[in-house]
C-alpha positions as CSV (number, residue, x, y, z in Angstrom):
1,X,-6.5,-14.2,-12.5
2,X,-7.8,-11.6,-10.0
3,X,-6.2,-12.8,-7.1
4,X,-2.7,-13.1,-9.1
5,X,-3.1,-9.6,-9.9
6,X,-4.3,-8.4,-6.4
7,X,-0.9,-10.1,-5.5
8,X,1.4,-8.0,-7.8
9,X,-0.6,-4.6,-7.2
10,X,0.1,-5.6,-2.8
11,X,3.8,-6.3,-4.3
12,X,4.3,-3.0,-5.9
13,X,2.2,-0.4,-3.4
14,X,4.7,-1.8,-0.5
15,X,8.3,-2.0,-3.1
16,X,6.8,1.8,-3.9
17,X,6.5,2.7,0.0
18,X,9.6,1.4,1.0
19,X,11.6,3.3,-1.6
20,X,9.6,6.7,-1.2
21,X,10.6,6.1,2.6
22,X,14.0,5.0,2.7
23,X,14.9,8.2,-0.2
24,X,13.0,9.9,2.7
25,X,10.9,12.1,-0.5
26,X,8.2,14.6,1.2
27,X,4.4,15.2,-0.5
28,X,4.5,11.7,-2.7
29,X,1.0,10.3,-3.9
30,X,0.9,7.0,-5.0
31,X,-2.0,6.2,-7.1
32,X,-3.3,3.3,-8.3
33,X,-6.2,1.7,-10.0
34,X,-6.7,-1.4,-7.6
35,X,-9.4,-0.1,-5.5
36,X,-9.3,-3.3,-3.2
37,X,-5.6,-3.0,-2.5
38,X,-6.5,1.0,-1.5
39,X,-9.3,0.3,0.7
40,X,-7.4,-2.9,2.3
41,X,-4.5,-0.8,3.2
42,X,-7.4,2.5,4.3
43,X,-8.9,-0.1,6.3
44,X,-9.1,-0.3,10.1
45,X,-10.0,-3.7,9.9
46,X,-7.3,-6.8,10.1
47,X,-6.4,-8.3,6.9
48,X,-6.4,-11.9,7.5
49,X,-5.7,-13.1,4.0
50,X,-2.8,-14.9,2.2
51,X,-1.1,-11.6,1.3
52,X,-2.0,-9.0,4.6
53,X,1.1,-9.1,6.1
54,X,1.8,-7.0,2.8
55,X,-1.2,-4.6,3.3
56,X,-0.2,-4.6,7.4
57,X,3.4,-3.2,6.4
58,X,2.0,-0.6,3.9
59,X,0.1,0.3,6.4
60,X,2.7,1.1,8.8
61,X,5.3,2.6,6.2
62,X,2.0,5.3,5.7
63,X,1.7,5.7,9.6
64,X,5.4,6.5,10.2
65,X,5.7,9.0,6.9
66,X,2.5,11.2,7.2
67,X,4.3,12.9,4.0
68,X,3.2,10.1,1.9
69,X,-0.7,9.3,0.7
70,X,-2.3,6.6,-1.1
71,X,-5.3,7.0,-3.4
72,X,-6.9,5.8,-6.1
73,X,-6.7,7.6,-9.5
């Protein structure tokens, strides 16, 4: 049941960082209550798991829009 719902939080954090970046909105903060899914996409590390090419991509959507942060709330 965790994992399924690890799975849909990934899901929505990138479908929410897309469309913040392609509506190009400034000063957005996504906030969430799925701490892993926060500190996978903070992390420095690699995510080598089922679902980190999602958490790579957030990742990069963040990098190239410093206007947008992501934090748990």
């Amino acid at each position: 049941m965790e994992r399924a719902l690890y799975a849909r939080s990934r899901r929505r954090s990138l479908s929410a960082l897309n469309n913040a970046a392609d509506m190009e909105l400034n000063d957005i903060v996504f906030e969430t209550n799925g701490k892993l899914v926060v500190h996978k996409i903070k992390s420095s590390n690699a995510d080598l798991s089922e679902g980190g090419c999602l958490v790579n991509e957030c990742r990069k959507i963040l990098a190239q829009n410093s206007s947008l942060c992501y934090r748990i709330c």
